[in-house]
N, C-alpha and C positions, 0 to 999 in steps of 0.2 A: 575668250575671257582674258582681262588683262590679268597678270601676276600683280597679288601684293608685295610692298618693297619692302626689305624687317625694319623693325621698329628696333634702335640700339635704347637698352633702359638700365637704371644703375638704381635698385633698391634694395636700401639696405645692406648687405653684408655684399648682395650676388649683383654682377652685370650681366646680359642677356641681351639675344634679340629676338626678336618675335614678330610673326605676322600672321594676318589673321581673322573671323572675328571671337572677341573677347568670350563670347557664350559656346563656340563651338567645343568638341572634346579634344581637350590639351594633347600634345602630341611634342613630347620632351625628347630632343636628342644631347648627350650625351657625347663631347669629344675623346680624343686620347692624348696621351700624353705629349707630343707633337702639335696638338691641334690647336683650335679655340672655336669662340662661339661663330664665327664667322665662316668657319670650316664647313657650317652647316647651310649658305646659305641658298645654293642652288635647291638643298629639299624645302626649306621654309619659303620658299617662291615655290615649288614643285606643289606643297601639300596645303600651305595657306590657303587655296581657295575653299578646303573643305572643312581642316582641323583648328583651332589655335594652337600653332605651330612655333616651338620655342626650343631655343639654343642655349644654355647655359656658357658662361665661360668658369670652369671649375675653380675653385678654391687658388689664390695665388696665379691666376693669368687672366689677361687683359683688366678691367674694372674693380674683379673682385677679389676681397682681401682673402693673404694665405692664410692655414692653420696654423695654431701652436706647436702643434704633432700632428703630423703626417702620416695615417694608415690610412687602407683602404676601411675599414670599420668607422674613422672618423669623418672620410669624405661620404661613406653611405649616410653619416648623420646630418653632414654638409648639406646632400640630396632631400632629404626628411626637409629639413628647414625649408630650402628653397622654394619643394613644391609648396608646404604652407605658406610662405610669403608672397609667391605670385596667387594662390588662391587655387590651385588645378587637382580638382578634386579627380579621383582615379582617371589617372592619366594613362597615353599609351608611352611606353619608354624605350627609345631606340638607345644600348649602349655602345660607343665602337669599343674597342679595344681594352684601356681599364676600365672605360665610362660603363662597359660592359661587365668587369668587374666589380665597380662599384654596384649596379644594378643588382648583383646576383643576391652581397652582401644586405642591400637593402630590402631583396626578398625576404631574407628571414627573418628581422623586424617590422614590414607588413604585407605579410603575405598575399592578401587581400586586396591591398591598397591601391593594385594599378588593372588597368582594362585588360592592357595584354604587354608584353614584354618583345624588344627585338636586341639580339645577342649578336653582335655586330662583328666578325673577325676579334675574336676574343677567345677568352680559356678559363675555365672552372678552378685551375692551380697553376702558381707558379714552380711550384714544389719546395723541398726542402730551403731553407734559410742559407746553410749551411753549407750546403752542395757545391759541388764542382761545376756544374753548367752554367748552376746561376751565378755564382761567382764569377766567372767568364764572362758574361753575356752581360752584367752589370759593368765588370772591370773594361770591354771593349766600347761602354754607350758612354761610360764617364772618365777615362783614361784620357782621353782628347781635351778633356774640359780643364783637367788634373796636368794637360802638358802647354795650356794657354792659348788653347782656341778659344770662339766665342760661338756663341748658337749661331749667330748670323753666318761666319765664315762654317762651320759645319752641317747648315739649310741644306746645300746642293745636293753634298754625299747620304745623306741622313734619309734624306726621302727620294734617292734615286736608288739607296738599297732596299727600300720598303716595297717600291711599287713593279707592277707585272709587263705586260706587252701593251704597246702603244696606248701610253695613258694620254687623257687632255690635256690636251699645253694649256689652257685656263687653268685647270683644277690642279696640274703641276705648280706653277708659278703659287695659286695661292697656298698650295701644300708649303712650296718653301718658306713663303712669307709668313706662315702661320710658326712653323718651329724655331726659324729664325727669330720671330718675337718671346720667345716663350723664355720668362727670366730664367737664369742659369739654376738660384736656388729652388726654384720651383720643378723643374727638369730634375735636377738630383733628388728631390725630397719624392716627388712619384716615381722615381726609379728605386728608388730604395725602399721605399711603399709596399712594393711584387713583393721581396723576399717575403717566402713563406705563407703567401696568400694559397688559400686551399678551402674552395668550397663544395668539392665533391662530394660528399655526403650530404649535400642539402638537394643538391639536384631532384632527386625524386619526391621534393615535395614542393616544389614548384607545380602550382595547377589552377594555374591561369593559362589561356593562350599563348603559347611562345614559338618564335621563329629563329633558329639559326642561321645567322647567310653569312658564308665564307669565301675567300676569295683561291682557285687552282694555284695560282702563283705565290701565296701566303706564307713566308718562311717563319714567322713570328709565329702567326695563329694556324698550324696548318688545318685545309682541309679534312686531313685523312682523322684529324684530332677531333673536329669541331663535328663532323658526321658520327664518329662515336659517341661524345658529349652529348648529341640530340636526342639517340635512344635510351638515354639515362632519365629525359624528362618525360612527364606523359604526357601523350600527346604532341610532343615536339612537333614543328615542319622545319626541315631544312632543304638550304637553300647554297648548290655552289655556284657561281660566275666566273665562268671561263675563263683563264687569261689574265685575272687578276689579282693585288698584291693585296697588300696589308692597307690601302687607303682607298678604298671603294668606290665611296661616296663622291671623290673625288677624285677618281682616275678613269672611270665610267660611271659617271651621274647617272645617264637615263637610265643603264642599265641596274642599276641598287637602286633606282625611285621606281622603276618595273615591279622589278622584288619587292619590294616594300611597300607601292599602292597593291599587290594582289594580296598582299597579307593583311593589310586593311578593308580592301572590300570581301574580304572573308569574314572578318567580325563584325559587318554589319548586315551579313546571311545570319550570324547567330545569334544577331540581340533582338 
């Protein structure tokens, strides 16, 4: 069976691509901060033969316009809009990283609202605003930008500290090309987003389907974090991949579209 090729679309506020057919069940990924819609498109070929299969490009990268303010509460409302605008009524929602945070935020305004949820190398909190870590970890992502680098000349380093052992030189190349494009304001505005993002106490009432899948090599999201996080939800599955860093999707595609069709043909054992 051949692959559908995405369809790039610009309505309204959000750009996307998508492929597909239009009546199948919506199957929304979600990039990170690094990313964009195109980030996704080895799974939108992977999964368009079965789902309508669609990539957002978030608020402020590629097509679609930024916010006014930038939090993760405002890009989960970001999310709310989009899905009404393309029409994808309870969708499945693959988040990676923030896309993953925004996800969680968007549970608690509709809890309901999606088929089943995938938690993508991501974290329930950043912790404290305030804090000493995050302060570091901020000051070392935006310090570069702040000394007159550009995203483009800091692509290379950015996503070679991200990723794990023998990733694809395809899904390398367009990893860089993706943060390399990604405007500088927009990169600071979701980095400064984290601070203080904490949605631990909503975890347990999450109770829809959902899947953790993390990456052994993950310095960002670790493992050891995200197998905890799991048994906080009910019913959780999770999910680690050996050998892998913080960009999954595209550092072993087959292996994250494995993960990700077996947790799909489990929700269609339960409907």
């Amino acid at each position: 069976m051949s692959q559908p090729s995405p369809m790039i679309t610009k309505d309204g506020r959000f750009a996307y691509e998508a492929a597909g057919d239009p009546g199948a069940t919506p199957l929304i990924f979600l990039h990170g901060i690094g990313g964009a819609a195109r980030a996704w498109r080895h799974q939108l070929a992977a999964f368009g033969t079965r789902f309508r299969a669609i990539a957002w490009d978030m608020p402020g990268y590629g097509g679609s316009a930024p916010l006014a303010s930038v939090s993760i509460g405002a890009l989960a409302n970001a999310l709310q809009q989009f899905i009404e605008q393309i029409d994808a009524g309870r969708p499945v929602l693959v988040g990676h990283s923030i896309g993953g945070m925004i996800v969680q935020k968007w549970l608690v305004q509709a809890p309901q609202s999606a088929r089943a949820v995938v938690l993508a190398q991501t974290s329930p909190a950043f912790g404290k605003a305030d804090g000493d870590w995050q302060k570091s970890f901020i000051a070392a992502r935006l310090g570069p930008l702040d000394r007159g680098e550009t995203m483009r000349s800091l692509a290379p380093s950015l996503v070679k500290e991200l990723v794990g052992d023998d990733p694809d030189p395809k899904g390398m190349e367009l990893a860089r090309d993706c943060m390399g494009s990604v405007p500088e304001a927009s990169y600071r505005a979701m980095m400064l987003a984290l601070m203080g993002f904490d949605q631990r106490s909503t975890l347990k009432d999450i109770s829809i389907p959902t899947l953790l899948l993390s990456g052994s090599k993950d310095s960002n999201a670790p493992a050891a974090m995200m197998a905890k996080t799991a048994t906080y939800i009910p019913g959780a599955e999770y999910v680690e991949l050996a050998g892998v860093g913080h960009l999954a999707n595209l550092e072993r595609p087959v292996a994250f579209d494995e993960a990700l069709g077996r947790f799909l043909n489990s929700l269609a054992t339960q409907a």
